[in-house]
Structure formats: C-alpha cells, structure tokens
MIVO-843107 format. One line per field, with one value per residue (C-alpha): residue in one letter; x, y, z. Coordinates in Angstrom, 1 decimal, always signed. Each point is the difference from the previous one (the first is absolute). Layout:
BEGIN
aa <- A:...
X <- X:...
Y <- Y:...
Z <- Z:...
//
This chain:
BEGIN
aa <- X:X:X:X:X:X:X:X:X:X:X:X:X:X:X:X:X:X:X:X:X:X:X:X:X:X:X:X:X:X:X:X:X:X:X:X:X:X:X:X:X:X:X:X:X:X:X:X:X:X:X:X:X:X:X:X:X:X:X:X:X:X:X:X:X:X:X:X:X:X:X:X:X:X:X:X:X:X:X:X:X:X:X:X:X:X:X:X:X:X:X:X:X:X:X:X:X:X:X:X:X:X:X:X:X:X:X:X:X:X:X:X:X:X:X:X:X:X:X:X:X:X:X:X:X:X:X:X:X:X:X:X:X:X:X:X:X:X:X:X:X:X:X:X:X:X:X:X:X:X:X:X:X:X:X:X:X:X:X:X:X:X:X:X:X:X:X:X:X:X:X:X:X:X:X:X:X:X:X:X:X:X:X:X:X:X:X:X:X:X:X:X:X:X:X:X:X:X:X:X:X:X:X:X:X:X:X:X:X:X:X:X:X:X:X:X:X:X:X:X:X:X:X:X:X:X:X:X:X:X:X:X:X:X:X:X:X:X:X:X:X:X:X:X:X:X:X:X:X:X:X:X:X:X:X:X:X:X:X:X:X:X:X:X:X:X:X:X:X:X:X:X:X:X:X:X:X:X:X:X:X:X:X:X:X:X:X:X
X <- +0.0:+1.3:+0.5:-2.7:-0.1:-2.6:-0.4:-1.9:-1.0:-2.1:-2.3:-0.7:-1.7:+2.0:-1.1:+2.3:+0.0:+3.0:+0.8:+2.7:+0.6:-1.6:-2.2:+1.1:-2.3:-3.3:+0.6:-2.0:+1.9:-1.1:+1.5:+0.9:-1.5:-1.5:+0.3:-1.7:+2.3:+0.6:+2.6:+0.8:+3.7:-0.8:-2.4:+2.8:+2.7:-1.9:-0.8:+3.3:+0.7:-3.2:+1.1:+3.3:-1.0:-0.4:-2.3:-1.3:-2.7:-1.4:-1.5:-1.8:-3.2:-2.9:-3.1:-3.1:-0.3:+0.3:+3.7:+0.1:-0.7:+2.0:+2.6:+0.0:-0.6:+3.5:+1.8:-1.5:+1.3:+3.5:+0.6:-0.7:-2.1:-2.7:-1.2:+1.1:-1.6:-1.8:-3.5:-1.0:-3.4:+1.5:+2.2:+2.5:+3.5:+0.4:+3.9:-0.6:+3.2:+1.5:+2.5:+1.6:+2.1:+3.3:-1.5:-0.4:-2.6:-1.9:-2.6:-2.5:-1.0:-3.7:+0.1:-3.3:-0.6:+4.1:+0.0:-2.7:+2.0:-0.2:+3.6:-1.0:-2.0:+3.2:+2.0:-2.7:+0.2:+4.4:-0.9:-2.2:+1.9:+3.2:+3.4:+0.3:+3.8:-0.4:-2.4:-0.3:-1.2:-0.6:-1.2:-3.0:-2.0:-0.1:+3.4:-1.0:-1.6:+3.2:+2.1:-2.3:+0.2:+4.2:+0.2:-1.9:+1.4:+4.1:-0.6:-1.5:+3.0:-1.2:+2.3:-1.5:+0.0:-0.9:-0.2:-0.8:-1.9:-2.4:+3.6:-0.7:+2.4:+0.9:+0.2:+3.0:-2.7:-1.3:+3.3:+0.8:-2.5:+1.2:+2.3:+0.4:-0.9:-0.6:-0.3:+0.5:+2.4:-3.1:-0.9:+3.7:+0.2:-3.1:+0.6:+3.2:+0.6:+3.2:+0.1:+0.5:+3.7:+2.2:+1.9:-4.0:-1.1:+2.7:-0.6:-4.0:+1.1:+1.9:-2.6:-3.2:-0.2:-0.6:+1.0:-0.4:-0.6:-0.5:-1.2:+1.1:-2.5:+1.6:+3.0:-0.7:+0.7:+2.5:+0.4:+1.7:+2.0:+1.8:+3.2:-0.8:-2.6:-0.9:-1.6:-2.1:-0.4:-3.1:-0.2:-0.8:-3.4:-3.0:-1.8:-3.3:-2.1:+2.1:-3.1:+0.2:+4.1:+0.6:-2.9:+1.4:+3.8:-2.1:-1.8:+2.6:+2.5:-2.4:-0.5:+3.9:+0.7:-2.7:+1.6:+3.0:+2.1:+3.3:-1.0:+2.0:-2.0:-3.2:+0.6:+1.5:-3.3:-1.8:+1.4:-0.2:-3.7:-0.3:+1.5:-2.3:-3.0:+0.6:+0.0:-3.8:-3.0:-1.7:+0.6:-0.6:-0.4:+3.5:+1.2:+0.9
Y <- +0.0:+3.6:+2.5:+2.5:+3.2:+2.7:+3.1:+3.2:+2.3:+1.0:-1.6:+2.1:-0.9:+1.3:+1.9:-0.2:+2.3:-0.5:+2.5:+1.3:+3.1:+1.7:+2.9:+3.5:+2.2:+0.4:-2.5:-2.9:-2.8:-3.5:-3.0:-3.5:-1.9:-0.1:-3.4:-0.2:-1.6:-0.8:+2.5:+1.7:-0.2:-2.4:-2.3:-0.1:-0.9:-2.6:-1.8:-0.1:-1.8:-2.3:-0.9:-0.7:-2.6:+1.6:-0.2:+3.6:+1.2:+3.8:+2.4:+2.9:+2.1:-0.3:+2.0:-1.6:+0.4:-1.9:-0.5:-1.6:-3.5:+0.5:+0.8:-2.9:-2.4:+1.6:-1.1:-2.8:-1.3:+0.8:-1.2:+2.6:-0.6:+2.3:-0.5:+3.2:+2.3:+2.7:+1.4:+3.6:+1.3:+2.5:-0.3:-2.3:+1.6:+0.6:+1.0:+1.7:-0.9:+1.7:-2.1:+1.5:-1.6:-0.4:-1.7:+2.3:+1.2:+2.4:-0.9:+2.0:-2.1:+0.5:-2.0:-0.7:-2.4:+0.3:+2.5:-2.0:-2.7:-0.6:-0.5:-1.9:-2.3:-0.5:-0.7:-2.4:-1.8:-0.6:-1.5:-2.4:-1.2:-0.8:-0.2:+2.6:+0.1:+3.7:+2.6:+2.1:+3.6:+3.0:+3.6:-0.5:-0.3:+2.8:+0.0:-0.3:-3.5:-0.9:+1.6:-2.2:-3.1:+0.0:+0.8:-3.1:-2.4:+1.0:-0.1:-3.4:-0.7:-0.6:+1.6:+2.8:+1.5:+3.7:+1.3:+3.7:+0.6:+2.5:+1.8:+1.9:+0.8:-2.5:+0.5:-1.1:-2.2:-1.6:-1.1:-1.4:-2.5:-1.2:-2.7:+0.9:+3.3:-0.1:+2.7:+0.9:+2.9:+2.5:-0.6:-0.4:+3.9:+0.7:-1.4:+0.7:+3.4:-1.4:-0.5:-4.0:-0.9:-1.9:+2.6:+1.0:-3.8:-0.3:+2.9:-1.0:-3.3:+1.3:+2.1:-3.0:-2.4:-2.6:-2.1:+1.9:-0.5:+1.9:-1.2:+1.5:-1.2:-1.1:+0.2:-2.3:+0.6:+0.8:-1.7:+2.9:-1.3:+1.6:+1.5:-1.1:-0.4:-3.6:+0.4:-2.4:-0.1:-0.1:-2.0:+1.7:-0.4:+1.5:+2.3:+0.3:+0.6:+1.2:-0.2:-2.0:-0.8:+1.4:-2.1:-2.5:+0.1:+0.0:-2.5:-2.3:+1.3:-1.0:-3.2:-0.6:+1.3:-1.8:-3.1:+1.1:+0.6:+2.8:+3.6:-0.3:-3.1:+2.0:+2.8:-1.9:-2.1:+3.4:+1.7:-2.8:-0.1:+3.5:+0.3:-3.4:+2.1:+3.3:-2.0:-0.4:+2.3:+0.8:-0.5:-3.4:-1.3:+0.4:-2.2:-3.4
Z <- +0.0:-1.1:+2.6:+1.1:-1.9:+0.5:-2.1:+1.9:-3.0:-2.6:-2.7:-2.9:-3.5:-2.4:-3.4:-2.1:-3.1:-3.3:-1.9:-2.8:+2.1:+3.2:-0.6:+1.2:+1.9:-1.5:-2.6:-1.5:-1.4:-0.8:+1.7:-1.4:+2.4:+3.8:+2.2:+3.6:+2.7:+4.0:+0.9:+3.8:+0.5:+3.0:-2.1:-2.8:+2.7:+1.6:-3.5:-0.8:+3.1:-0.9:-3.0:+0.7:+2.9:+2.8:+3.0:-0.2:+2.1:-1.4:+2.4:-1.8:+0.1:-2.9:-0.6:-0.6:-3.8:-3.2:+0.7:+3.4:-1.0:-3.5:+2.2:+2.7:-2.9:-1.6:+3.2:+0.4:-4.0:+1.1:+3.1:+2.3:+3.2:+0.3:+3.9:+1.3:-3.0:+2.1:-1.7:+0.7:-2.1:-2.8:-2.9:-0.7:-1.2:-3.6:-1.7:-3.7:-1.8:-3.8:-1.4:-2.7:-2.9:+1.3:+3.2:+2.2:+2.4:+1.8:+2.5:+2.6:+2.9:+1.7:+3.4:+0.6:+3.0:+0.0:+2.5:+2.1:+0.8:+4.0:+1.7:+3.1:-2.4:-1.7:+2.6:+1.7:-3.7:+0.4:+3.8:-1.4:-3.4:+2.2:-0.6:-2.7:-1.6:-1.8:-0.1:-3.1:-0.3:-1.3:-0.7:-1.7:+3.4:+3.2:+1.3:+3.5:-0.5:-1.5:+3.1:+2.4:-2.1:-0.4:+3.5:+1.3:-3.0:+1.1:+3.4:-0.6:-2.0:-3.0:-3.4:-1.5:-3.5:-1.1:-3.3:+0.8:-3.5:-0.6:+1.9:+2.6:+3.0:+2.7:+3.8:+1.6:+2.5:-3.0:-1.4:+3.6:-0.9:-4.3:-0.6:-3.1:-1.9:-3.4:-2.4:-3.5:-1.3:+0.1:+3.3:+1.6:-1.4:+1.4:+3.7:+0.2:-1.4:-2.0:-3.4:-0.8:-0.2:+1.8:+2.1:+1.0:+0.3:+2.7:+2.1:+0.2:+1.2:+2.7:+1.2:+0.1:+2.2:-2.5:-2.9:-3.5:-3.4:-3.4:-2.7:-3.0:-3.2:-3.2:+1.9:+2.9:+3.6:+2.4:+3.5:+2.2:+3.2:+2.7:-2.2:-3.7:-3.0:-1.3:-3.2:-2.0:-3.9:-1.6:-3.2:-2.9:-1.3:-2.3:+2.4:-1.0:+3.5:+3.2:+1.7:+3.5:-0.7:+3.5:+1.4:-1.3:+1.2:+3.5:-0.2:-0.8:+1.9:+3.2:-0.9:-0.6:+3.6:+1.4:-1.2:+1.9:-3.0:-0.4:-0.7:-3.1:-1.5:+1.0:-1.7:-3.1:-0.2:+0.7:-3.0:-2.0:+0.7:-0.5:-3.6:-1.0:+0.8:-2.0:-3.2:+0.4:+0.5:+3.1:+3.4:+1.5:-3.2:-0.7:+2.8:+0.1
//
C-alpha cells in the first residue's frame, strides 16, 4: 500500500478557450477551439498523485450546483478519495483559461465555495485518515485555513509541501510550518523581492526555514541547498499547452517523497512528468 498523501486546496472547472493570438483591450477575436476541464491547483496536484498510484485523500469545498457531482465523479476516475469534500450552498469555483498558439496561458480564477472551505473541518478530516506522509497546499484557498491546517499537520509530523501559486507574500510563521516550498520563477520574484538567479536563490534560502524549490518551465528546476544550486534539465519537447505543468511537477513530486525516495529522484520524475504534460491540451487531461 502507497503512503498517505492529502492535498488541502481548490477545485475549479476549467474553461479553456484557443486561440492564434489574445485580444487587446476592447477587442473581439475568434478562437480555435474551447474545451471544459477539472482544474484548481489543488484538484490538479492531487490527480497527479492519483494517477500515479498513490493513496490520496482530497479535502476541498463545493457548491451545490451542476459541478459538484461532475467534480467528485472526476476524482473518483483518478484515484482520488473524495470523503472529506466539504459542500457549502453557492457556486462552485470556475478558472477561464486563453491559451494562445505558442502554448501559453492566461487564466482568471473565481473561487466560488473555494473560499468556504471550513479549517477545523479540515483538520478533523487529517485526524481521522491517519498516518498522512505529506500534505500538499496552496494559495488558491484563504490563507488562514491553510496557516491552521500546516500548523497541526508539522506539529503532527507529517511532511509538508507548499506551492505558493496564485503568489502572494508568506509570513515567517507560515513557513515555520512547510517542508518544502515550492514555487515557480514568477512567484520566487514575487515572494521574495529578488529577481530569480542563483546569487538570489541562495540568499532566500538562508532566510526560510525550509527546504526550497524553483521550478523553472522549459528549463526545469533547481533544488537550492544550504551553499549551492542543483539544477535539473528539462527535455526538450513540442509545447503546445503549459497549462497545469506546475501542477503537475507537484503532484508527482508528493508521491515520489511519499515513497521515501531522494529529493533529487523526486524532482527528476517531477520534471519529467511536467514536460510529458505540456505536449497535450488542457489540464488534467494532459497527465498521465
């Protein structure tokens, strides 16, 4: 039996419009195509997990719309267990997505029942799934839940991943509780105040209480330790939908470290993982 995984977060459904170029401000352009997906940064972490074999246990909030049970199906198909969805009356969250033609995107994210999710609920979920080996979050539901959650989870010992995506700023308090933090270039710059390099990489590090990692896109990720940067290539591949790439390197990444494996064979599985999925459009449908 795989370790326990569980993924605190978001689940969105994404609407996904392609397009030749984006339109400008008060323009009208026609698109290529549209495609309706499951998104949420935390939904698309914890299927990657699923999929790759892990036991992964999802906590996150729905409204009580035509999306709910689409949703819970969705997980359900890829391995995800779905005991610990919360269900507020509302919305559900929706993530409106332009993907241009050389692959890349542009999305808006409407929470929805997001922002409901309950943190003492959440936590009262981890205490009865047990022995939980990682915890996976991140931005795209209210902070505070996420400060009470990663507070019980390390002081229960259990490792814990953040990706800090939508960025936003991190308190010192909430880093005392990550493992591992997780962001891409963008957000590194955004969190940090440093543009990404390696003289920059190095002075965050020394300044967090916890393990960090940038990922980089098309040119991988970099593993940054007490005194030096570890960098891991990306293979080169036909980008055609970045969409969910970061989601991916999480997801997998958790599962690798759940099964007690190096940092540097997570994160070479993790952008291995990652590159696979931009060669296919959407989201979750681009994982494997």
């Amino acid at each position: 039996m795989s370790s326990k995984i569980c993924v605190i977060g978001s689940s969105n459904i994404d609407q996904i419009a392609y397009t030749k170029n984006i339109p400008a401000d008060g323009e009208t352009l026609f698109g290529d195509s549209f495609q309706m997906g499951f998104g949420g940064k935390g939904a698309n972490q914890a299927v990657m997990a699923g999929l790759l074999g892990a036991d992964v246990y999802m906590i996150t909030c729905l409204g009580d719309d035509v999306y709910k049970e689409m949703t819970i199906n969705n997980y359900e198909a890829n391995n995800v267990n779905t005991d610990h969805i919360q269900l507020v009356k509302g919305a559900s969250g929706v993530a409106p997505i332009w993907v241009d033609a050389t692959g890349q995107n542009r999305i808006i994210v409407i929470p929805g029942a997001n922002n409901e999710i309950d943190a003492q609920k959440a936590i009262s979920s981890i205490e009865e799934i047990g022995d939980i080996s990682v915890l996976v979050g991140q931005c795209e539901i209210p902070m505070e839940v996420n400060h009470e959650v990663f507070q019980y989870a390390k002081s229960n010992s259990v490792t814990t991943i953040f990706n800090p995506a939508p960025a936003k700023k991190l308190e010192r308090e909430f880093l005392e509780h990550i493992s591992w933090l997780i962001p891409n270039e963008n957000e590194f710059e955004l969190i940090s105040g440093m543009e990404p390099n390696d003289d920059n990489f190095l002075k965050f590090n020394e300044e967090i209480p916890c393990n960090l990692i940038v990922t980089l896109g098309e040119k991988g990720a970099v593993l940054v330790d007490e005194n030096k940067t570890y960098y891991f290539d990306a293979p080169s591949v036909n980008a055609i939908d970045t969409t969910g790439a970061g989601d991916s390197f999480i997801g997998t990444f958790a599962y690798e470290l759940s099964e007690s494996n190096s940092p540097e064979s997570c994160i070479k599985k993790a952008v291995e993982k990652a590159s696979q999925s931009v060669t296919k459009k959407g989201t979750q449908s681009s994982y494997s």
